[in-house]
C-alpha positions in Angstrom: -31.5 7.1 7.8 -31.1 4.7 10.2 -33.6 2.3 8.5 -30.8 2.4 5.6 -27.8 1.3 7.8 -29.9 -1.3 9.4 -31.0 -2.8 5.6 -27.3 -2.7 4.7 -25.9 -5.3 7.1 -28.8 -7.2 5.3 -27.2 -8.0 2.7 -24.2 -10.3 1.8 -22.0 -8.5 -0.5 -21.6 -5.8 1.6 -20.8 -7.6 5.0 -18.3 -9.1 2.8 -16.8 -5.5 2.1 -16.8 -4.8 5.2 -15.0 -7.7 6.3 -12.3 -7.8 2.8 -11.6 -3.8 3.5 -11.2 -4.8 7.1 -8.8 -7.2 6.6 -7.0 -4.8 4.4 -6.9 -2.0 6.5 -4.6 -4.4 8.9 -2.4 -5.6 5.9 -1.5 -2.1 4.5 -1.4 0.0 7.3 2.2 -1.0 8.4 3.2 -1.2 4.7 2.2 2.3 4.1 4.0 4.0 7.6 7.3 2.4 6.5 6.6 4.0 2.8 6.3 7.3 4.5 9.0 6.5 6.7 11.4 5.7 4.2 10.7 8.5 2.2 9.1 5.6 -0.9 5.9 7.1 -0.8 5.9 7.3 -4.8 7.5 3.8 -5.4 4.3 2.5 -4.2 2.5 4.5 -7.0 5.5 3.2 -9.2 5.5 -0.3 -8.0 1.6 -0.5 -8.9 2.5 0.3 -12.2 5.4 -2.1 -12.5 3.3 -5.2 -12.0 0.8 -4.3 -15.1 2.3 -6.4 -17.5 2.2 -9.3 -15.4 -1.6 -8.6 -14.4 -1.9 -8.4 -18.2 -0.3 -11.4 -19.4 -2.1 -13.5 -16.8 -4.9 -12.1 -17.9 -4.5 -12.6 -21.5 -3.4 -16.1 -20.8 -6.3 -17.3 -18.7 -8.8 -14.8 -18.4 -10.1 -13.5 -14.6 -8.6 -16.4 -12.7 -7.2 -15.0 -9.6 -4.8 -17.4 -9.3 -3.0 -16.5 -12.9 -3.2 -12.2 -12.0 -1.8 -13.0 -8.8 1.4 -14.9 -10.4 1.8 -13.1 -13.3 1.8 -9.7 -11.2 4.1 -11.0 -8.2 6.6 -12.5 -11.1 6.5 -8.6 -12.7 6.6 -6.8 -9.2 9.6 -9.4 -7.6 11.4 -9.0 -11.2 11.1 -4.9 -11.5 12.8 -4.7 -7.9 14.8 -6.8 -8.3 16.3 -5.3 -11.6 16.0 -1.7 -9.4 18.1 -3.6 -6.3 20.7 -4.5 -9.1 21.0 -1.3 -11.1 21.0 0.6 -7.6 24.3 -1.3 -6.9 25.9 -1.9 -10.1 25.5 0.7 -12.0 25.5 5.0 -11.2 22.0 5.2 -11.8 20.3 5.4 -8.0 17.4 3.6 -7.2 14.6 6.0 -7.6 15.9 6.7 -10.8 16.1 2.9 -11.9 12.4 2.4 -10.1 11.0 5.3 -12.1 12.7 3.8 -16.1 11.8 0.1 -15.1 8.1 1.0 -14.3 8.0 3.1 -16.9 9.1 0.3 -19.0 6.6 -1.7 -17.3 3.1 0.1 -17.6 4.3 0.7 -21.6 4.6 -2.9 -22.0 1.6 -4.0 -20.0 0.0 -1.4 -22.0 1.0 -2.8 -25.7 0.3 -6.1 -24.6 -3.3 -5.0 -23.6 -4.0 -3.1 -26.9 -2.5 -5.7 -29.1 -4.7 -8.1 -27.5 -7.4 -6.8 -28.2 -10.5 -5.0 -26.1 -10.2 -6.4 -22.3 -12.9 -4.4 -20.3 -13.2 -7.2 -17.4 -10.2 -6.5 -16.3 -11.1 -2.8 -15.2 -12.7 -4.4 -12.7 -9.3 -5.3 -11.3 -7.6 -2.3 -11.6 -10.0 0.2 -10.3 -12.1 -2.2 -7.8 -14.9 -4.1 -7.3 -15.0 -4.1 -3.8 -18.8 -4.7 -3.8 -18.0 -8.4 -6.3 -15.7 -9.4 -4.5 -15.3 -13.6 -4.6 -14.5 -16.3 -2.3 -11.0 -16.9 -4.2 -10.5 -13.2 -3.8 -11.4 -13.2 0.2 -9.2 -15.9 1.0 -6.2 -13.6 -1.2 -6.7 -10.7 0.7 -6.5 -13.0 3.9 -3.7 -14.9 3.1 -1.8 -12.0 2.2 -3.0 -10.6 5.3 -2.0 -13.4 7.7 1.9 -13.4 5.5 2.1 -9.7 5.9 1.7 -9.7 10.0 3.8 -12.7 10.3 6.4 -11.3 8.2 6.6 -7.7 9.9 6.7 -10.1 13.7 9.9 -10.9 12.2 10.8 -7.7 9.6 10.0 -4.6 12.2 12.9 -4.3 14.4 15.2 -4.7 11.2 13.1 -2.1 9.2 12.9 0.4 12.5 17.4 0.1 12.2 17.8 0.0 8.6 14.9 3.1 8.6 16.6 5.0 11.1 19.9 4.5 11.5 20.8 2.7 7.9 24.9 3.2 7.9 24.1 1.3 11.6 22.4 -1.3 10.3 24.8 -1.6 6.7 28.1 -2.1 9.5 25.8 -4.8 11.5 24.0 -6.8 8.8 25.8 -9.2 6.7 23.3 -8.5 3.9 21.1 -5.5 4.8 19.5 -5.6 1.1 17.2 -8.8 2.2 15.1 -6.6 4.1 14.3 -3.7 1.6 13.7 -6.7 -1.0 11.5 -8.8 1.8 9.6 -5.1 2.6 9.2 -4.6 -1.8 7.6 -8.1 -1.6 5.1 -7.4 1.1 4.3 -4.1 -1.2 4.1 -6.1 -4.0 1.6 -8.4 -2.1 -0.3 -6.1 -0.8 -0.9 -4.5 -4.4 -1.7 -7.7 -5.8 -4.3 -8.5 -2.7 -6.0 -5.0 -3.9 -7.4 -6.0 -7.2 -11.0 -7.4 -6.4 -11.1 -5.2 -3.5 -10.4 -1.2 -4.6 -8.2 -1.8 -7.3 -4.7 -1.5 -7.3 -4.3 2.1 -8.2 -7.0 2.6 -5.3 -4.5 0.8 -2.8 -2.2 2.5 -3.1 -4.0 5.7 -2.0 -5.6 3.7 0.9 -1.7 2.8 2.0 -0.4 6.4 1.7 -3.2 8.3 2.7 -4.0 7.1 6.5 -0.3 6.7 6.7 0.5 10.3 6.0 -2.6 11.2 8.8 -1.0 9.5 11.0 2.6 11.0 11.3 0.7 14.8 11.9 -0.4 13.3 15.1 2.0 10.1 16.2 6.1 10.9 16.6 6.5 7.6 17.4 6.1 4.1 15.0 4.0 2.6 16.9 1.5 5.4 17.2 1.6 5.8 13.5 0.8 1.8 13.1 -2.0 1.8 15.0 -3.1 5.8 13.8 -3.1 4.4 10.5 -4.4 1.3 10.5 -7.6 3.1 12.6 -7.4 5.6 9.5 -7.6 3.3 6.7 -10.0 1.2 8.8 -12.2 4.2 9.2 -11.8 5.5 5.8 -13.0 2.3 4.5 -16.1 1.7 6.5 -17.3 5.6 5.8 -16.3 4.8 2.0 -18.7 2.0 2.1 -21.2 3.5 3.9 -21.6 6.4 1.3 -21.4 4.0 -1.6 -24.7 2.2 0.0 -26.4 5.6 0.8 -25.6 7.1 -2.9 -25.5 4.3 -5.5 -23.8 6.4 -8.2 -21.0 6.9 -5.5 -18.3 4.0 -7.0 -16.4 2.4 -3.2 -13.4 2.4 -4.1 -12.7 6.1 -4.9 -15.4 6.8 -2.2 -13.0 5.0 0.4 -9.5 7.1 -1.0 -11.4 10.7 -1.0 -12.5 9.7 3.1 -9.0 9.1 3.7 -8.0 12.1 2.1 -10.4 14.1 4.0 -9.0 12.5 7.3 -5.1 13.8 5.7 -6.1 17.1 5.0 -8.1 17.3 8.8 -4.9 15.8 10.0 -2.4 18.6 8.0 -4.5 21.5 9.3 -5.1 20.5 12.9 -2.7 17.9 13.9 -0.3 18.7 16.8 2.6 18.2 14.0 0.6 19.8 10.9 -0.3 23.5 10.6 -2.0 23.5 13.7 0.8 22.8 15.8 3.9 23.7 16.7 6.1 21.7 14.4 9.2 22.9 12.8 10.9 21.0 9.9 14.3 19.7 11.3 17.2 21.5 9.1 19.2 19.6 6.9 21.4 17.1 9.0 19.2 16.7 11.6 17.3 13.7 13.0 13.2 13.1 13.0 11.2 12.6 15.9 11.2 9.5 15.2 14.8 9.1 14.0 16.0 11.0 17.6 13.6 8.5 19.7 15.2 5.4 18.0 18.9 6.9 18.3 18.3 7.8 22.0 16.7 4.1 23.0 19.8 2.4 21.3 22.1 4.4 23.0 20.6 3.6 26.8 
């Protein structure tokens, strides 16, 4: 066994998985505690959906350029929240409800588009993963998108920490509150995008959820779930890989999700705020953990 994980690190492609999933882990684990946070664990699912047609069209237009999937999705993902910001505000429709018609409308689309086009199997590849492929164009992506994701949230966290936990605060303070849900959909939408030579972007969006969800049965504090979760996702990843190289059949990305879902369901039965502890579901009205610590420091 050990002769196996020694002959591993032998090989390129997978010391660049290890260092692409790496880089991911830091990237999404903030993105996916502020999902949980804010209750949008499903508009992750939905936004991965919403940026098919432009994955598509890029696709159609100029075949697996990295360049054209990454526009062509980032115009789609920009344009479906933006649409959800606007029918959110103008119209009596709320925004989950706006989210969940636009991405419908989305996937169909990206989904006609595809068929009338004609057979496309290459771009599987993007949507479920190919973490063990993965290209120099695509390492500097998941970099890049990386380095823009912790820069932004340097500037984004104390805003998203107010507008999470006290939001009618933050609405009375903030001249336009909406430019930081639309800057936080972006660095989802990035983040999506930055998945597709690495586990896909359907596969992301478990790896952002997943070690996210671990986390808050153990942290009551951000911070503590930021780090909990990027240590989750960072560990689900490097086991994912692991078994992929000790079973070949085993496909990575899926292998990497079903780790992190063992660590959520360890974490539900065990964790000091899961079914092992002694957690009780606030009542309607009342604040978080994590709401209560915010409201408490502000009001020192």
């Amino acid at each position: 066994m050990f002769e196996l994980f020694a002959e591993m690190w032998n090989f390129a492609f997978m010391r660049r998985a290890f260092v692409a999933t790496t880089v991911l882990s830091a990237s999404v684990a903030p993105i996916g505690a502020f999902l949980v946070l804010r209750r949008l664990s499903l508009a992750g699912e939905a936004m991965a959906h919403a940026i098919t047609p432009g994955i598509v069209i890029g696709f159609v237009a100029t075949g697996l350029s990295v360049m054209s999937l990454l526009v062509g999705g980032l115009v789609a993902g920009v344009g479906v929240a933006i649409l959800t910001a606007l029918l959110a505000r103008k119209t009596i429709l709320r925004s989950d409800a706006s989210l969940a018609s636009l991405y419908l409308i989305a996937l169909a689309v990206g989904i006609f588009i595809l068929s009338a086009a004609g057979s496309a199997v290459p771009l599987k590849s993007f949507l479920f993963g190919s973490i063990l492929g993965i290209d120099d164009a695509s390492m500097m992506l998941v970099g890049g998108v990386a380095t823009v994701t912790l820069a932004a949230f340097a500037v984004l966290l104390r805003p998203l920490i107010v507008s999470t936990c006290d939001p009618v605060f933050f609405e009375a303070q903030t001249k336009r509150p909406w430019l930081v849900d639309q800057g936080f959909m972006l660095l989802l939408v990035l983040n999506l995008l930055a998945a597709f030579k690495t586990l896909g972007t359907l596969m992301a969006v478990g790896l952002m959820i997943l070690p996210a969800t671990a986390a808050r049965y153990w942290a009551s504090t951000i911070t503590g779930q930021l780090v909990l979760g990027f240590l989750f996702a960072l560990a689900s990843c490097w086991i994912g890989l692991t078994l992929s190289y000790l079973f070949p059949e085993t496909p990575s990305g899926p292998a990497i999700v079903l780790v992190a879902g063992g660590f959520f369901v360890f974490s539900a039965l065990f964790g000091p705020l899961g079914f092992g502890g002694r957690f009780r579901k606030p009542s309607p009205g009342k604040k978080t953990s994590v709401e209560q610590t915010y409201i408490e420091k502000r009001t020192q």
